[in-house]
Structures are given as C-alpha cells and as structure tokens.
C-alpha positions in Angstrom: -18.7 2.8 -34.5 -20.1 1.9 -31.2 -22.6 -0.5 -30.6 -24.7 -0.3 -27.2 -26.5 -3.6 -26.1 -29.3 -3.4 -23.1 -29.7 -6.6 -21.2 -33.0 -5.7 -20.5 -34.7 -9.9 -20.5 -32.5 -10.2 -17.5 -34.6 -8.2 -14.9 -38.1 -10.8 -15.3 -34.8 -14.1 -15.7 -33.4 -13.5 -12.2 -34.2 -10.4 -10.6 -31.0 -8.6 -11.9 -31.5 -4.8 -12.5 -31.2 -3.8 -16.8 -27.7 -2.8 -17.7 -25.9 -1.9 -20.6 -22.6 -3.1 -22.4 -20.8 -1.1 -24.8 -18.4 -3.3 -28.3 -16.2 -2.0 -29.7 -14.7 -2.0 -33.2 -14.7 -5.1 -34.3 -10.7 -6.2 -34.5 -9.6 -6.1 -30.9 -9.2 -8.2 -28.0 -8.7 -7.5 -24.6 -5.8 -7.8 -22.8 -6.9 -8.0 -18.8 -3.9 -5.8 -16.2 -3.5 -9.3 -15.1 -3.9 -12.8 -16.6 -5.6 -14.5 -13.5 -8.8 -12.0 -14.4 -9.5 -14.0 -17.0 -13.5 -15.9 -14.8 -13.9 -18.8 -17.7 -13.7 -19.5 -21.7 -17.0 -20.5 -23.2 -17.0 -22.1 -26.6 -19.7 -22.5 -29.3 -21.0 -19.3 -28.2 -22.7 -18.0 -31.6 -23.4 -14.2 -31.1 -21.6 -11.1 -29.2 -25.2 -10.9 -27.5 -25.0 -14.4 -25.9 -21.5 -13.4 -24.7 -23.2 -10.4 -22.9 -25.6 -12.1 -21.6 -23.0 -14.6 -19.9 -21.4 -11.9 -18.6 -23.8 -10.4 -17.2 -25.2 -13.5 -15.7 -21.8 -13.2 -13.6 -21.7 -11.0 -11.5 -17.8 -10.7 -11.0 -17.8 -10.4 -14.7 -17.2 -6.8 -16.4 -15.4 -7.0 -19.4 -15.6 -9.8 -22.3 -14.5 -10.9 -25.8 -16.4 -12.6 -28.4 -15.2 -14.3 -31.9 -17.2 -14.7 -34.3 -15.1 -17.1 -36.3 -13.6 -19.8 -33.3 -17.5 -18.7 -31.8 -15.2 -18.6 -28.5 -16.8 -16.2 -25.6 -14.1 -15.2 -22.8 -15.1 -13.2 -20.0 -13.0 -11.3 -17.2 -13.0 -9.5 -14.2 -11.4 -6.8 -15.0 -12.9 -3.2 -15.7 -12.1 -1.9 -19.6 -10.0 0.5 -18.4 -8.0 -1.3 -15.9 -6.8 -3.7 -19.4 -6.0 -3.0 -22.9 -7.4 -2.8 -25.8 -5.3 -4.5 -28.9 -5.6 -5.0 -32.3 -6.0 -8.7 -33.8 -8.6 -10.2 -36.5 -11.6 -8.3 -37.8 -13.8 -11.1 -36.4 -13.5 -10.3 -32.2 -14.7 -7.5 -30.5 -14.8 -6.5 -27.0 -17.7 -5.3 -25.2 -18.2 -3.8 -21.1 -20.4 -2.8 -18.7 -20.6 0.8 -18.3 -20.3 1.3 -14.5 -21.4 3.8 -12.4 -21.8 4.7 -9.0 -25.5 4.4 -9.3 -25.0 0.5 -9.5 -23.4 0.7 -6.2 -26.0 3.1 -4.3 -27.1 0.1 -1.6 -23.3 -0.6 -0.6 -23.8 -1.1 3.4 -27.4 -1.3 3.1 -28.8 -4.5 5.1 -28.5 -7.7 3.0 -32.6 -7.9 2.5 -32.1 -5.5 -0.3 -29.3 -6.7 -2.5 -31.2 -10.0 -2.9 -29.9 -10.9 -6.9 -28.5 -7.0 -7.6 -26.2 -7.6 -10.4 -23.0 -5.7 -8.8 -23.7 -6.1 -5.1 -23.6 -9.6 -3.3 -26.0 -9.7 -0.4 -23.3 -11.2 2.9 -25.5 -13.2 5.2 -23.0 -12.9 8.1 -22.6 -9.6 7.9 -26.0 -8.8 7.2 -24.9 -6.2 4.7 -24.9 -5.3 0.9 -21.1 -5.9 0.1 -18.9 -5.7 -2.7 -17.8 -8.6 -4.9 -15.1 -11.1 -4.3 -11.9 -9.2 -5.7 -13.0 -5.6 -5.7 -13.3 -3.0 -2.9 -15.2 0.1 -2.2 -13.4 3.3 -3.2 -16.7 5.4 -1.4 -18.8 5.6 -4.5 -18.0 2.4 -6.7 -16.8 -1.3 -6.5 -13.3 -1.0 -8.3 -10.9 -4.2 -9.2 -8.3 -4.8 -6.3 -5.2 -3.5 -7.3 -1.8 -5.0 -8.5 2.0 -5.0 -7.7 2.9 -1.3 -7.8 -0.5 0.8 -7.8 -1.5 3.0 -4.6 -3.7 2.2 -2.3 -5.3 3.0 1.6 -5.5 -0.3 2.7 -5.3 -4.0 2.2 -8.7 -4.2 1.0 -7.5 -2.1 -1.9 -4.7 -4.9 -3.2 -4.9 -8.0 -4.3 -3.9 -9.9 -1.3 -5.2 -14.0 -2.1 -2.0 -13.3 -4.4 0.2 -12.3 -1.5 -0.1 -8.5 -2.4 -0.7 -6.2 0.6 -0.6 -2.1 0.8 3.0 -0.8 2.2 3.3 2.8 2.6 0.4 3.0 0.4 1.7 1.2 -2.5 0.6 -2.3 -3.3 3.5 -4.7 -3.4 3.7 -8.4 -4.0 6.2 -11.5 -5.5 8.3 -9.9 -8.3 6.3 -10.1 -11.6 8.7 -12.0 -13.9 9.5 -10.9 -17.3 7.1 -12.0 -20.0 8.6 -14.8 -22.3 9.6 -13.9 -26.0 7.6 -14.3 -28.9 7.5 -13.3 -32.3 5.5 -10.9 -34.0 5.4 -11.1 -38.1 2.7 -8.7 -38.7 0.1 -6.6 -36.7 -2.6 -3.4 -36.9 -2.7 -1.2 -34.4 -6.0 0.5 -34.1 -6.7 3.2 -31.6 -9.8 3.6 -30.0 -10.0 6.4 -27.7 -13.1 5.8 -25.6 -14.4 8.7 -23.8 -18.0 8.6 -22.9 -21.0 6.1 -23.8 -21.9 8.9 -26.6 -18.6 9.4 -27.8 -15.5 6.8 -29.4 -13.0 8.3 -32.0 -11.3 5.5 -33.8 -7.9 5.7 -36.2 -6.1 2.7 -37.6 -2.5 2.5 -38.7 -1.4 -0.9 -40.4 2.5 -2.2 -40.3 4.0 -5.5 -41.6 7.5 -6.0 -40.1 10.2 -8.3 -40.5 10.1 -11.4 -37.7 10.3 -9.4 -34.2 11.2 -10.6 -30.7 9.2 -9.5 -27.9 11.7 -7.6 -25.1 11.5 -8.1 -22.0 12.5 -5.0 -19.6 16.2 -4.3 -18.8 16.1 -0.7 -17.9 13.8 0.2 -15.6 13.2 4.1 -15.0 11.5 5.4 -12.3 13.5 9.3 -12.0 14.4 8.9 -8.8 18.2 8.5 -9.4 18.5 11.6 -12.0 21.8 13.3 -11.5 21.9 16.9 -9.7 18.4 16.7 -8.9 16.6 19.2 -7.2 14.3 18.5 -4.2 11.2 19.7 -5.5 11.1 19.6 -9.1 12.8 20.5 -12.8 13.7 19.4 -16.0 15.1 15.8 -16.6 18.4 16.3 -18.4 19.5 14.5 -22.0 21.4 11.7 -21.2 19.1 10.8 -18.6 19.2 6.6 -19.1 20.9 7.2 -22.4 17.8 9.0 -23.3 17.2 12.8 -24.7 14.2 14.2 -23.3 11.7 17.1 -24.8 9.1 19.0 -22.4 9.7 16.6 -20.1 10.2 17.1 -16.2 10.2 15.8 -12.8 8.5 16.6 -9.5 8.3 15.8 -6.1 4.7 14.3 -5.4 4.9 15.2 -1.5 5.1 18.9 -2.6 1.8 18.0 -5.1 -1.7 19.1 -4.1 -3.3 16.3 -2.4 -6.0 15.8 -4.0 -4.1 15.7 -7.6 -3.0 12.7 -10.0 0.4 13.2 -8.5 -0.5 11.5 -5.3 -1.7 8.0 -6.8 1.2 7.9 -9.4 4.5 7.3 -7.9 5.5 3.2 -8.0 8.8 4.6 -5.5 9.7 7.8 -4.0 9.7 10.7 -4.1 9.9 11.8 -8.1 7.9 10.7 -11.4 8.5 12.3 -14.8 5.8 14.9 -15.8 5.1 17.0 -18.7 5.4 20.9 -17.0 4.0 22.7 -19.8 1.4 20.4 -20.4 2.1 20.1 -24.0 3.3 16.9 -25.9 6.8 14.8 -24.5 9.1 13.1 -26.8 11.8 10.5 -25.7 14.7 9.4 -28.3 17.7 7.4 -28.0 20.9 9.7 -26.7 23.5 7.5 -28.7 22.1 6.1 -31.8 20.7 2.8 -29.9 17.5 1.3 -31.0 15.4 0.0 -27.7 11.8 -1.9 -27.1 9.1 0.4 -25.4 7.7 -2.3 -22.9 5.4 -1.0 -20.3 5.2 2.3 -18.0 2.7 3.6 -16.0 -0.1 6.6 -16.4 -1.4 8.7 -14.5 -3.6 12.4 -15.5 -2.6 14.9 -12.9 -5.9 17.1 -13.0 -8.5 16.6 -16.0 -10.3 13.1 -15.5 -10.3 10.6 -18.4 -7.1 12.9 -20.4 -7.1 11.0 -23.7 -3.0 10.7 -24.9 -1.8 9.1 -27.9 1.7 6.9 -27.8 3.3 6.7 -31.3 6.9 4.5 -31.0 8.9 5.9 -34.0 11.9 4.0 -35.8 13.7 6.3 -38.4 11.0 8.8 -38.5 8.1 6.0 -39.6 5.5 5.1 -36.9 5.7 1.4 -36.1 2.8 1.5 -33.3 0.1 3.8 -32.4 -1.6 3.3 -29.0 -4.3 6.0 -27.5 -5.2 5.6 -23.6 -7.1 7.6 -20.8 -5.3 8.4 -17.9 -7.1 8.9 -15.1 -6.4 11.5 -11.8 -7.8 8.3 -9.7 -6.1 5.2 -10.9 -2.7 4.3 -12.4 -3.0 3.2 -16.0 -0.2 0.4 -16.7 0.4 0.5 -20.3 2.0 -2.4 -21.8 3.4 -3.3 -25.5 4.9 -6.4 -27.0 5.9 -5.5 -30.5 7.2 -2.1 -29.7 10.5 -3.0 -30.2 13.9 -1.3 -32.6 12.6 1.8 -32.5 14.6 5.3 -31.7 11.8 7.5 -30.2 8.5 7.7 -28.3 6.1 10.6 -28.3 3.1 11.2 -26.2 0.6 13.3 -27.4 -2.3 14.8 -26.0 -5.8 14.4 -27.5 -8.8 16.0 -25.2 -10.1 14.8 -22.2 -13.4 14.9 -20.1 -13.0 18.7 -18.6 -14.7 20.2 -16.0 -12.7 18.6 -13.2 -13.2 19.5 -10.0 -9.7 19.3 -9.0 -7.4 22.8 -7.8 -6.2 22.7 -11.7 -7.4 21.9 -15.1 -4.2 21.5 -17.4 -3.4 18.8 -19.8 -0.3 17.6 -16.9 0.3 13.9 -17.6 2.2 11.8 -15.2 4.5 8.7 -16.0 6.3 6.3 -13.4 8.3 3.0 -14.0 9.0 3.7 -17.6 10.3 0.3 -19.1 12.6 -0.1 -21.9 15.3 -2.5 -23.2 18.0 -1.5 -25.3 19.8 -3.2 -28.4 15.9 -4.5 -28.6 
C-alpha cells in the first residue's frame, strides 16, 4: 500500500511551493548510504504527518522515518534511493519527497526568485539560485554528493568537507572501515520494489535464525584480476574467487557506449561483472564454503529504474530477500548485515521503467566491488 501525503499548509506558512511525500509499508526503516546524512532526531513527534512536515520544513531534508511506538521522527539528507530500505517493527515507516527536475527549474536564476523555494537556496554573494549545502547540479536536478567509490565529473560531485575529491572520475576518500559485529536473532525481510508514485509491489518473506554475527568484508571482488582475461570482454570462469558463476560475464567499460550504465559503474579499472544475456546471474560457493554477502555495487546498463531481486540462499532455503532499482545514472551500493552462512546468491530481474532513451533497451545489470567473507 502506498500512502501519498501533500504538504499543501506549507505554501500560505512560509512561502515554500506544495510538495508531496510518499510512506511506505509500515515495517521499515531507512538505512541512509552514509551515517553522517542522518540532519537531527526529533522525539515526541505523534504522527508520520508531523514528521513530513519537519522535513519538509528543512530544506536539506529528503528522506525520514517515523515510529509510532518510541513517537521518534528522524530525518536525513539522503535521497530514498541513494539508502536502503530494511525491514524492522510494524510500527515505523519511511516516507520521501518525490523529486523532480521541475523543483529545480530556477537553478542559476538570480537570487530574487528563490526567496523561500523549498529545494533551492537563494546565495546572496552570488546573486544566484543555488543548490543546497551537500548536493550538486547534475544539469536537471540537485543530487546528494557522492561517496568513496561512485563516479563523478568534478569535485562538486563528491563529498569533499569529508576529504573526498573526484580522481580520474571516481570519488575517493579515507578508507571506510569495516562495520563492527553484531548479532542478529531474528528478522523480516520485506521487499518493496518502488517504481513510480502510482506503482509499489510489495512481498514479505519472514526467517528466525539461530544467533548470527554480522561479517565484515574479507574478499573483495572487483574482476579486474580474473585469470586469462580477455581485453574486451567474456565469461567469468568457475573458480573465479572460489566462486561458480552462471550467465555471468565481464566487460571492458572503455569499449561500452558512452552514454550507457557501464560508464558510471566501475569502482577500478577497466572490467565489472555483467549479466551478457540479460537474463538472471547466480553465484555459489566453488568448494562447499559457506560465506556473508556484505555489500556490492549496482548499476542498470540501459533501462532506467531496472527493478532486480537479490535472494542469498543457504541449502536451497532463502535466508534474505532484497529488491532494488538500479539506475543507468547512479551507482546503487547495496549493503546487508545478516546475510551471512549461506552457499549461493541469485539476482533476478523483475521489470523496469522502459522506454529509455539510451542506444539499448535490455535487462543488462552491472555489478562492481562485490563483497563477501568466507567461513562467515
């Protein structure tokens, strides 16, 4: 079910233009690309309205969480789709602003007209309509400064009041340590595929497992070491990483069309792992070994907004479902903490938004910096 709110009051409050937050299923939380996008924690907040409303009132906010039971209201910087959606207690929900480039038509325009516009600050040095603290302009919209590892055109593109600047048009920054270990007793894991403002397809798969510790990553896989490789592309053989591999591939991004997925995917030069046919890719252990899925990163090669489900398998029962979009624009970093002792991880694909305007229209999914640990 999705719930549509219109912060309409706002425009005779302070000027701001009407806009309008999508919730979710109640049960999840988000979980921001970055910890440090979390703007401020209300409490005593008493409805998911008053939470939108706070949001809204900020204009660096874009994403919150509200629940209903602590009555806590947290609100964050980040986009919906830069973060995560997971599963906790039926009483939180998350809701976001839908953005689009509309929002952003008076970029550059002189300051005089951006006066209070909810996602445009009005720079009186400049004398122009600018984007937020923390975000940059992409030529249509104000996105979220980037992170260690995701492309980028410029410094204005990366997050650099963390010491993150664009190198050969990758942002990179300090070394993100490992996350600590924790333990998991039980958990659902709900997917909710969003696709448009119209449209959210939602399946829920419930496990209760024995005490789990959280991995951290010890392998990391980013194909550009794969044995007897070709300089253009082929198919990534078993034993890869002590891995088998099924449909799965790699390619050369510098011989990719430039204006597909391909070119905003690769964390390192020059391959990433893709799936040729553009059919579903399963990974399983090459000698028996359980391992932890812990993060990787997604990219769509042509269809905008490709919906693809992750299932982590351990002797043949799913332990974790998690849907995501991939976008041709945008690396997705996918990450998982309870993912762990499992044998095999399948990606398939579940639509997308079509009518691309890219060279191609196939279901091609990209993947870079695949994480696991094994014996996890």
């Amino acid at each position: 079910m999705k719930l549509v709110v219109f912060v309409c009051l706002l425009r005779i409050i302070d000027g701001f233009q009407p806009s309008q937050f999508t919730l979710s299923q109640a049960g999840y939380r988000f979980q921001p690309e970055s910890n440090v996008q979390l703007i401020f924690t209300f409490s005593n907040i008493r409805t998911s309205v008053t939470c939108a409303i706070h949001c809204y009132q900020n204009i660096l906010c874009r994403t919150f969480d509200f629940d209903s039971s602590s009555h806590q209201c947290r609100l964050f910087e980040g986009s919906v789709d830069t973060g995560t959606l997971i599963s906790t207690v039926i009483t939180t929900l998350v809701g976001w602003i839908e953005m689009d480039a509309s929002m952003f038509s008076l970029y550059n325009a002189t300051s005089d007209q951006c006066i209070n516009n909810r996602f445009l600050y009005s720079d009186i040095i400049s004398g122009r309509c600018e984007c937020p603290m923390r975000t940059f302009y992409d030529g249509s919209m104000c996105l979220n400064q980037r992170f260690d590892g995701n492309t980028c055109a410029n410094n204005s593109w990366c997050r650099t009041d963390l010491n993150i600047n664009c190198i050969a048009s990758i942002c990179v920054g300090p070394t993100t340590p490992s996350m600590p270990s924790t333990t998991v007793t039980s958990y659902t894991s709900t997917t909710v595929q969003i696709s448009s403002p119209s449209s959210t397809m939602i399946s829920t798969t419930s496990v209760t497992s024995a005490t789990t510790t959280v991995a951290t990553c010890t392998t990391l896989i980013n194909f550009d070491d794969i044995p007897g490789a070709s300089s253009i592309s082929g198919i990534i053989p078993n034993g890869y990483k002590n891995l088998n591999w099924m449909n799965a591939g790699y390619i050369n991004i510098s011989t990719t069309p430039s204006s597909s997925g391909y070119q905003v995917s690769a964390s390192s030069m020059p391959f990433v792992m893709y799936n040729p046919t553009g059919g579903n890719v399963t990974i399983t252990t090459a000698n028996g070994t359980r391992f932890s899925f812990d993060s990787l990163r997604f990219t769509s090669a042509w269809v905008n907004s490709l919906n693809v489900t992750m299932k982590t398998i351990r002797s043949g029962s799913v332990t974790s479902i998690i849907t995501f979009r991939a976008l041709t624009t945008t690396k997705i970093t996918d990450n998982c903490g309870f993912c762990t002792s499992i044998d095999t991880i399948t990606f398939e694909i579940v639509g997308g938004i079509t009518g691309s305007d890219l060279t191609q229209n196939g279901t091609q999914f990209i993947i870079d910096n695949l994480c696991i640990s094994f014996g996890n």
